[in-house]
N, C-alpha and C positions, 0 to 999 in steps of 0.2 A: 229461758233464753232461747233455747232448741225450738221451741213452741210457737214464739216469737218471729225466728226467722223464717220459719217455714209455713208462718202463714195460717198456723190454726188453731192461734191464741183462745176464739172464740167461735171456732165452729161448731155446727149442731150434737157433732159426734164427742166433744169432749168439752167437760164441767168451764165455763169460764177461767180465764187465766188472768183475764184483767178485768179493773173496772172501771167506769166512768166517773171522774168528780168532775162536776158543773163547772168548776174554778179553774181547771187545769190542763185537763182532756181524761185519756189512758192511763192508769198504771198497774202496771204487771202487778198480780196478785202476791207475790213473793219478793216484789223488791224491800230493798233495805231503805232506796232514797231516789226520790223522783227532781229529774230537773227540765221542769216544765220551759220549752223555748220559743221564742218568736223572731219567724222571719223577719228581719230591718232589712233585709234587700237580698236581691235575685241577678244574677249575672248567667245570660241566658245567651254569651257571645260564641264561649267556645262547644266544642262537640259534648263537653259533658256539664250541664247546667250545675251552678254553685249557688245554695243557699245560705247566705251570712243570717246566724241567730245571736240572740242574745237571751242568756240565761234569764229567767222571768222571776223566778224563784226555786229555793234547794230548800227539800223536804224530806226530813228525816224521819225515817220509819220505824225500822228497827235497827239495831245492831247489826255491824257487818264484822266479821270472824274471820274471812278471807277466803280461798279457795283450793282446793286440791290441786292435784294434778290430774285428775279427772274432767274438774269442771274448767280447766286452764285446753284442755284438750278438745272438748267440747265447743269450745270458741271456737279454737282455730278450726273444725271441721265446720263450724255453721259459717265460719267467712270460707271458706271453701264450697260451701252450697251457694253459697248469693254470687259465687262466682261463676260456678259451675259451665255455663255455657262458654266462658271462657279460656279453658282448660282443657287440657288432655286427658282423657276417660285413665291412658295407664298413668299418670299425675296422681291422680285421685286415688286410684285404689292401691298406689303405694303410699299414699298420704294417709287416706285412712286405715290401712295394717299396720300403721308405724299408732297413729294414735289408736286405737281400737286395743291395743297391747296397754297403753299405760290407762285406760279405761277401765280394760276388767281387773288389773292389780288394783286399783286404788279407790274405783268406786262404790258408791252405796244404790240401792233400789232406783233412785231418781235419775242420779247419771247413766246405767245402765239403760233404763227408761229411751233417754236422749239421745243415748247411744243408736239404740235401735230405729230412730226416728230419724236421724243422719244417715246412720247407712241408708234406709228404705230411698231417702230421698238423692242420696249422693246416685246408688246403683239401679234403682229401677223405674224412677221417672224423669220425664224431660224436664 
């Protein structure tokens, strides 16, 4: 998901994270369940454009287990990067010392991983 928002699902520097099925588009390497959607209309009136979709089809992968508080943390700092330009630099870096704590309690190699790829991204690029 980290991978995801930041854009480098599938660059040269790291193994594929998704892949293409001819039927559907993208799906992240690691999902549990793909819901593949199609725009039915575009409302392009106000300042922030609205895509109405409709679920095409729900594809189940594998089993879903549920999530830490690790990977619950991770969210919330990657909707914090898509936001970033909107925000206050001290916002951030008290949002991520509050989630960065329940990270290294609870996570495993991969969240740790994301961890590190949120920070880089929260603190040291535009």
């Amino acid at each position: 998901m980290v991978q995801s928002v930041l854009g480098i699902c599938n660059s040269p520097d790291n193994a594929p994270a998704a892949r293409f099925e001819e039927s559907v588009g993208w799906i992240l390497k690691d999902a549990c369940r793909a819901f593949p959607l199609r725009v039915s209309a575009w409302d392009l009136q106000s300042e922030r454009a609205t895509a109405t979709c409709v679920e095409v089809e729900r594809i189940d992968l594998k089993p879903f287990w549920g999530w830490n508080r690790a990977c619950n943390s991770l969210l919330e700092l990657s909707i914090l990067v898509s936001r970033k330009h909107l925000l206050e630099q001290d916002y951030l870096k008290q949002q991520l010392e509050h989630h960065r704590t329940i990270v290294q309690k609870t996570a495993g190699d991969r969240e740790l991983q994301g961890l590190q790829l949120v920070e880089n991204a929260l603190l040291h690029s535009d």
